[in-house]
C-alpha positions in Angstrom: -18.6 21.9 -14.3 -18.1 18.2 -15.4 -17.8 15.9 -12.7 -14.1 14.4 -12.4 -13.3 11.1 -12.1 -10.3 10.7 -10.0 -8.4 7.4 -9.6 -5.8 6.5 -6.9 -2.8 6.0 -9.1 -0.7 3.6 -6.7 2.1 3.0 -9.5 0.9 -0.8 -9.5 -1.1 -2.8 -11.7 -4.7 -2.7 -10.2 -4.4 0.8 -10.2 -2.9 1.0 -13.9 -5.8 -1.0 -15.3 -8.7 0.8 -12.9 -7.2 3.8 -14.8 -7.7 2.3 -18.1 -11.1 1.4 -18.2 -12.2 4.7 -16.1 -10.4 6.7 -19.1 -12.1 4.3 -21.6 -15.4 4.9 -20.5 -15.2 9.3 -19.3 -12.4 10.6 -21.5 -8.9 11.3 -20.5 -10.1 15.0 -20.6 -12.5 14.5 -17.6 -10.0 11.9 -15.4 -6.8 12.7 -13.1 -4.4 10.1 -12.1 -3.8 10.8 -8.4 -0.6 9.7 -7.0 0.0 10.3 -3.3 3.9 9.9 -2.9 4.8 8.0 0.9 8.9 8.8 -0.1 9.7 4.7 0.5 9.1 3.9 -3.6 11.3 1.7 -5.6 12.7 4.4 -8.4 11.3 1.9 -10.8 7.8 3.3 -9.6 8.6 6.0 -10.9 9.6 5.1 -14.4 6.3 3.2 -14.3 4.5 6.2 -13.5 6.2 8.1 -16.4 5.5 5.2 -19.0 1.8 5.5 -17.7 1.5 9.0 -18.1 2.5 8.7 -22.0 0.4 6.0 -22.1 -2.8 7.5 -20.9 -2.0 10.9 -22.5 -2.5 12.3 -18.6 -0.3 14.8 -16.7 -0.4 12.7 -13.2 -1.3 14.8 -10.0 1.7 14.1 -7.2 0.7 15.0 -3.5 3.0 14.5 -0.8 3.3 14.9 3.1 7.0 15.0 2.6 8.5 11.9 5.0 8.8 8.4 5.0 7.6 5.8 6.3 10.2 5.5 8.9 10.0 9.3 9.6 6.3 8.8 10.1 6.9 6.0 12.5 9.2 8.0 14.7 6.7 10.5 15.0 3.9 9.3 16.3 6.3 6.8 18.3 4.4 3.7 16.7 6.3 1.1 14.9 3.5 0.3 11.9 2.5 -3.3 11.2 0.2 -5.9 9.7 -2.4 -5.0 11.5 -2.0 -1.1 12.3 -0.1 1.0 9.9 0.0 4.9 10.5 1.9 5.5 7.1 -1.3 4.5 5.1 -3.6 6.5 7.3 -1.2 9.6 7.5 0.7 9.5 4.4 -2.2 8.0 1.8 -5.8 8.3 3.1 -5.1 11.6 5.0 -3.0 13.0 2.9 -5.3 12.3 -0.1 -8.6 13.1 1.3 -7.5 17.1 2.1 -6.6 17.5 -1.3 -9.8 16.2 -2.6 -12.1 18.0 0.0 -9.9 21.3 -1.1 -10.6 21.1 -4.5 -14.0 19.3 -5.4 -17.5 19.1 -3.4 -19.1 15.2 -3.2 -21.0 16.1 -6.3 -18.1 17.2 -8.2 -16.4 14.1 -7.9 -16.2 10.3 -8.4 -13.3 8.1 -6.7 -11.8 5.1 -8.0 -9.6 2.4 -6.2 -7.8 -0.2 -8.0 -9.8 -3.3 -6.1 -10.2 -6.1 -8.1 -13.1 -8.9 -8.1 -11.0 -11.3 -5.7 -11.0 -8.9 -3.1 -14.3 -7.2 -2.9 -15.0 -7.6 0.4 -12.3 -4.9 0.8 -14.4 -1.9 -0.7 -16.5 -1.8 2.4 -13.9 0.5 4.3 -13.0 2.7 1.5 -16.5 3.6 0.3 -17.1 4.3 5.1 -13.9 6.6 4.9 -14.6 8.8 2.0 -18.4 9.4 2.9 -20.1 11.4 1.6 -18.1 11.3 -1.6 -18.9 8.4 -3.9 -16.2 5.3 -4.6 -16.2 2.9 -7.4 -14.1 -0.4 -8.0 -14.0 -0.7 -11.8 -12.2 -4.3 -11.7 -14.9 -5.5 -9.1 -16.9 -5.2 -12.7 -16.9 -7.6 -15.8 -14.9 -8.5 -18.1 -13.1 -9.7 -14.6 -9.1 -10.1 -15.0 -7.0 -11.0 -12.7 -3.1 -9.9 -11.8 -1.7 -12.8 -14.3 -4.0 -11.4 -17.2 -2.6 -7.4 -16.3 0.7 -8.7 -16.5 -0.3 -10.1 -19.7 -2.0 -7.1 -21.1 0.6 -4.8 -19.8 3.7 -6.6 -21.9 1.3 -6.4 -24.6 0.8 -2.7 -24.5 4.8 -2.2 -24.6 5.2 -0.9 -21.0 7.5 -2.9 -18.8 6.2 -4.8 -15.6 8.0 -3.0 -12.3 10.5 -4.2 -10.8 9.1 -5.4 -7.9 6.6 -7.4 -9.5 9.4 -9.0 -11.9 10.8 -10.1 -8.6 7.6 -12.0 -7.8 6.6 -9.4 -4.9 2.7 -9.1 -4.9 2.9 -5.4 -4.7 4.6 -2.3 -5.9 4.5 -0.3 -3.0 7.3 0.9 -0.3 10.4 -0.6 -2.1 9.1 -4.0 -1.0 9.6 -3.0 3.0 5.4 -2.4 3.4 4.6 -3.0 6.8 1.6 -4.6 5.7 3.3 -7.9 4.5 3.7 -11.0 6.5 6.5 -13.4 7.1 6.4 -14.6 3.6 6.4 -11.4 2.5 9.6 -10.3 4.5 11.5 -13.6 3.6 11.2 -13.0 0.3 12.7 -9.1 1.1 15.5 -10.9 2.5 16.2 -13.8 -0.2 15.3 -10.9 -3.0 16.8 -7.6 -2.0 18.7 -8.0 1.2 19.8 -4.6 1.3 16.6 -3.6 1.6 16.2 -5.5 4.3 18.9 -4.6 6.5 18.1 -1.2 5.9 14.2 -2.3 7.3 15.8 -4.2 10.0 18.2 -1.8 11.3 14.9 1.0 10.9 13.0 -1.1 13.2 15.9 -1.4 15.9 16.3 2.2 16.1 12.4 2.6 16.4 12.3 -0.5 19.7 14.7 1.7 20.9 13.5 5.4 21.2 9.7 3.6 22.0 11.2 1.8 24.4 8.6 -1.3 24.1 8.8 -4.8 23.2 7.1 -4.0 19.5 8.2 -5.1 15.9 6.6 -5.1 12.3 5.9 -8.8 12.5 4.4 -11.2 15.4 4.4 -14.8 15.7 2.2 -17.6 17.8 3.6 -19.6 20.1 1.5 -22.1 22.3 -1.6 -19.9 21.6 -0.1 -16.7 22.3 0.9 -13.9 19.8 4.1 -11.8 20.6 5.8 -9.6 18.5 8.6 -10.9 16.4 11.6 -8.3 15.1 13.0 -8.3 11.1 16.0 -9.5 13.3 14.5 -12.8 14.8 13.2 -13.4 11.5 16.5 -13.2 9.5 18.1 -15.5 12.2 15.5 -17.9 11.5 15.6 -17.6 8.3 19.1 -18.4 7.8 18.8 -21.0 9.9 15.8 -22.8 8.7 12.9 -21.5 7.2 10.7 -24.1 7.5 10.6 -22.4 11.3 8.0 -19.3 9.4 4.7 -18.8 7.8 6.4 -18.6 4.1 2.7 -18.4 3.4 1.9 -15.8 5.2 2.3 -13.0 2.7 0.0 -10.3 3.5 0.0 -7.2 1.2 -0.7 -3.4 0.7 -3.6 -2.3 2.6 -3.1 1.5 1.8 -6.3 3.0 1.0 -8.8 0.2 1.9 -8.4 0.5 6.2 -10.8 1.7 8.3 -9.4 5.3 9.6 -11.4 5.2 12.6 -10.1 1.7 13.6 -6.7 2.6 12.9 -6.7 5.6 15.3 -8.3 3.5 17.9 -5.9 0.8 17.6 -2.7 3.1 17.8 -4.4 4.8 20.8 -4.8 1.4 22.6 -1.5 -0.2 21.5 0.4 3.0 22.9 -1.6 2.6 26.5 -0.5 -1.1 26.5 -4.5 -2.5 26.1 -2.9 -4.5 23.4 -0.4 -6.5 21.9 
């Protein structure tokens, strides 16, 4: 048996190009495209998926856990945030690792995550969770490119950027509502797609509600302490003056690249009240 060479098709661009060079260098024949499907997507995603997929000449493999984010948030009564997010750890990194360890051993395998060189100090949790199976960051490798030069290479391959992206979001994950984003990240939901947002807003309302806790997506510091800050609070301050939030502060997908351990811990601690 050849070993496979799967690759964690996301539906954005670091994945799309890890995919590319992985396929240039083992074959279509001996690659899959693994898309892990969290039910929040843009339906753009999905067009970008199907463009890929003639592209690349590869059936891609969808696995999914069957909620949403939001469902997944209700159900283990955690509202997930920049710091702690149970959808990537139940509906990616779970989800993905049962259907690896189901259908190839360690040595049957390689894994490939679509890290690029200006954030390698991110492969460190990946290549903890998945041991002892083997991970490798093709765009951590020369020729080194960068998000501007994908977008670049993409238009001239003929497939359209994503929506999101054409937008000027950093990601195409979640519709734009990924709890990993900051207050930049959420301002530019609101100015962008405000529908979106209401819908996130009103999500994380219900949520406060059946917890029962003073927790939200976001948190702010005020005099030296941190406190959580609600989608609504940030709207109100938005439309009033933004100049009041981090518009830097834009965060981004984490999916794939926490530390499962520390996420469990965390969501343990958080829902005993040992912290904020």
């Amino acid at each position: 048996m050849s070993v496979k060479h799967i690759v964690f098709f996301s539906g954005g661009l670091g994945s799309f190009f890890t995919a590319k060079r992985v396929i240039e260098r083992h074959g279509k024949e001996n690659t899959i495209l693994l898309f892990t499907d969290t039910k929040t997507e843009d339906k753009d995603l999905y067009r970008f998926l199907n463009d890929a997929e003639q592209y690349f000449g590869i059936p891609i493999t969808y696995i999914s856990d069957g909620r949403d984010i939001w469902q997944v948030f209700e159900d283990v009564n955690f509202i997930g945030n920049s710091r702690v997010a149970p959808c990537t750890q139940i509906l990616k990194q779970r989800l993905s690792k049962k259907w690896i360890k189901e259908n190839f051993k360690p040595d049957e395998c390689i894994l490939y995550l679509g890290i690029d060189w200006t954030e390698e100090h991110r492969t460190v949790a990946p290549r903890k969770n998945w041991r002892p199976y083997r991970v490798e960051f093709p765009l951590c490798e020369e020729p080194f490119i960068d998000k501007e030069d994908m977008k670049q290479e993409l238009k001239k391959i003929g497939i359209e950027l994503p929506f999101l992206y054409r937008l000027g979001f950093t990601h195409n994950n979640c519709a734009g509502m990924c709890v990993k984003g900051g207050q930049g990240h959420w301002a530019q939901l609101l100015e962008k797609l405000p529908e979106r947002f209401a819908f996130a807003e009103q999500k994380e309302k219900e949520l406060r509600k059946k917890i029962g806790k003073d927790v939200a997506i976001l948190s702010v510091t005020e005099k030296g302490v941190k406190r959580p800050m609600t989608l609504e609070e940030l709207r109100k301050k938005y439309e009033k003056e933004p100049k009041q939030l981090d518009l830097f502060d834009i965060g981004g997908c984490g999916c794939f690249v926490e530390d499962d351990e520390l996420i469990t811990c965390e969501i343990d601690a958080r829902k005993r009240g040992d912290v904020i």
